[in-house]
N, C-alpha and C positions, 0 to 999 in steps of 0.2 A: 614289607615291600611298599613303596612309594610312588605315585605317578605325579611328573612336571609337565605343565602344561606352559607352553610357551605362550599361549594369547589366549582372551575369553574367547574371541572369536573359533581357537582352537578347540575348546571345550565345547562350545553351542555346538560345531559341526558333528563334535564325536555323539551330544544328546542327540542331536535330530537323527541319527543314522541307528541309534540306539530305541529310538520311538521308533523307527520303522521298520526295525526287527519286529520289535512287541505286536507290534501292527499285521504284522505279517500272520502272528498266531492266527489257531484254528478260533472260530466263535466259542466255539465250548470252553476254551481257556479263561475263564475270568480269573481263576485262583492257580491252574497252574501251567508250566509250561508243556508240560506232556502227563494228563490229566490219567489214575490210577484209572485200571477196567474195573467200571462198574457193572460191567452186565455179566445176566445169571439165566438160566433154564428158566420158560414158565413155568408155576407154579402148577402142579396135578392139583386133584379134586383132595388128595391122601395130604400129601405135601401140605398144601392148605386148610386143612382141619385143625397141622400141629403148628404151623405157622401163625396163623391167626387165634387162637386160642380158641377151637370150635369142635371140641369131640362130639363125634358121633352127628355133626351136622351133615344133611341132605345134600343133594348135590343141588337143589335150590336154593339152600340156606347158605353153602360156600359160596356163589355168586354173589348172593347179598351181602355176606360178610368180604370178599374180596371190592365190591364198591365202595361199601362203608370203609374200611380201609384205606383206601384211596383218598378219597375225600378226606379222610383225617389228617393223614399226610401232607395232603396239598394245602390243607387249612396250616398247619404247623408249620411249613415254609413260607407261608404265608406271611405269619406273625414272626416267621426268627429269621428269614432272610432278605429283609428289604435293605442291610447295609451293603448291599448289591441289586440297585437297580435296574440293570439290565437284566437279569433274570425273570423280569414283567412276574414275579411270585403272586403278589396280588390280582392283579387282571387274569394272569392262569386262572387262580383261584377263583374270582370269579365269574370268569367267563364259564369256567366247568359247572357252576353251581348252575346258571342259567341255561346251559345249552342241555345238561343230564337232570334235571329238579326230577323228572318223572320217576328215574329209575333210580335217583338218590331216594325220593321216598317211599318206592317199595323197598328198597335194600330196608331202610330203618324198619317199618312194617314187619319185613318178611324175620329179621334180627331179632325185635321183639317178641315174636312169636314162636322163636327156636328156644328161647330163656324161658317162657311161658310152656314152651313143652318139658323143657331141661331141669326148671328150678322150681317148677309150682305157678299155677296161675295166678293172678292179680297182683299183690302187694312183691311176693318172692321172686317172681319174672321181673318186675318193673326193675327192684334196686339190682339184681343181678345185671338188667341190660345197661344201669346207669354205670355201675363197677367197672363195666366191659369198654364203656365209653372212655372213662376218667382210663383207665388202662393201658387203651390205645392209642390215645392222644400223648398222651407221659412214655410211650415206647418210642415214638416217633420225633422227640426232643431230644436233643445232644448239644454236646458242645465242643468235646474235642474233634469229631467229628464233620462238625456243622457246614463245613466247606462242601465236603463232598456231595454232603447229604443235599446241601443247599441245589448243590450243581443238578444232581441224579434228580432229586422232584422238579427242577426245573423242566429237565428233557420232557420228564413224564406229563408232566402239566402241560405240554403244548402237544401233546402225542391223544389228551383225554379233549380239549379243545376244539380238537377233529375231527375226531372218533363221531359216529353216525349215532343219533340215539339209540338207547336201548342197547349200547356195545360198549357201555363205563366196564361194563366187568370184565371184558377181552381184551382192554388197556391193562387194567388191574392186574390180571391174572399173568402177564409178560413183566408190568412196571414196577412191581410190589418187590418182586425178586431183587431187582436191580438197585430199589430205595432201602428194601431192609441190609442189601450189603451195604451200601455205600455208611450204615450206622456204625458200623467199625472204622478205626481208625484208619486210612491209608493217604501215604504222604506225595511227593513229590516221584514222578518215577525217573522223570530226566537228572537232576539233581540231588536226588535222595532225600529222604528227612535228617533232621530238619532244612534241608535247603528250598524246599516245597513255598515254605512262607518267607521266600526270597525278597528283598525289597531292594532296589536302588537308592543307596547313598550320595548323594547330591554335594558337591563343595558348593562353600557359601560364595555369592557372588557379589558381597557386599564390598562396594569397592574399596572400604578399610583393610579388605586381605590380601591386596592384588596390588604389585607394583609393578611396573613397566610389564604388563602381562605376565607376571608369577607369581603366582599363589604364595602369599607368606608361610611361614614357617608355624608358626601358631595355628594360624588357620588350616595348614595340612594336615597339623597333629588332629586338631579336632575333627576333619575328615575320615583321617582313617581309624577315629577311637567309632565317627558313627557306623561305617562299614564294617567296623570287627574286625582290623589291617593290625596283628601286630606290629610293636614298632620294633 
């Protein structure tokens, strides 16, 4: 299938109308046009022990591990999602670092000293709470995924931003849900996968392709070989 466009001018009007669709999307779209559900049940105290990797932890020690969580998260979108801007991934990040530091570090404190009851005190706690670290940081990294994940810690990173101190882990405990789905893969839902990583194929507007407002023939093949247009 083939489109003729009778004028550039013809073509500009159909981009501008076509920018104003895109435009039109919801804020949350940056990757897609009708974005997969990533939300999930908060997490219980139960849910959370097997989630976070914390048998037998206290219902103090899940809170500290549902922040530390968090923050790892938020650190990881941090570092893997800045090829989208608009998701302020960094400033989230640190904005959360400065606005929760108190209750970031008792989570680590209080973490610490779950492994020191869990694994042996001194030297056995210590490398067991490093393990637990390197762990959760490497669970919270993807890459088929990365879109969504990117999306989902965005929300959550401007939800922990908020959040009144001392209340990192009542973010956590609803946001954690919603970042550990978003780790699986899920595509586009208006268009399906793969059509999720939809892009606009652009004819060239060099005016070598163009005579009397019609896109050459050569130049069209090579339009529709970029869109994926059999010929």
């Amino acid at each position: 299938m083939t489109f003729r466009f009778r004028s550039r001018q013809a073509f500009a009007a159909l981009t501008i109308a076509a920018a104003s669709l895109a435009a039109a999307q919801p804020a949350a779209a940056q990757f897609f046009w009708s974005p997969p559900d990533m939300s999930a049940p908060a997490l219980t105290d139960e849910a959370a022990a097997t989630a976070l990797g914390l048998p037998g932890a206290t219902a103090d020690e899940i809170k500290a591990g549902l922040t530390w969580n968090l923050r790892a998260a938020i650190n990881v979108a941090a570092l893997q999602c800045q090829f989208e801007p608009t998701l302020l991934s960094v400033s989230n990040y640190n904005a959360m670092i400065a606005h929760h530091d108190a209750e970031l570090d008792a989570a680590q404190a209080t973490l610490l000293s779950y492994f020191q009851r869990t694994k042996g005190k001194g030297k056995p706690g210590q490398s067991a709470s490093d393990m637990y670290n390197t762990r959760i940081y490497s669970g919270y990294s993807t890459v088929q995924a990365q879109r969504g994940f990117c999306q989902a810690a965005a929300a959550v990173g401007r939800q922990a931003i908020f959040a009144d101190r001392g209340q990192l882990n009542v973010v956590a405990r609803q946001g954690l849900a919603s970042i550990k789905k978003s780790l699986v893969h899920a595509g586009e839902q208006y268009y399906g996968d793969p059509g999720w990583n939809y892009q606009l194929a652009l004819p060239s507007l060099d005016a070598k392709c163009w005579k009397k407002g019609v896109l050459l023939p050569e130049c069209h093949q090579q339009w529709n070989q970029k869109a994926g247009v059999q010929p």
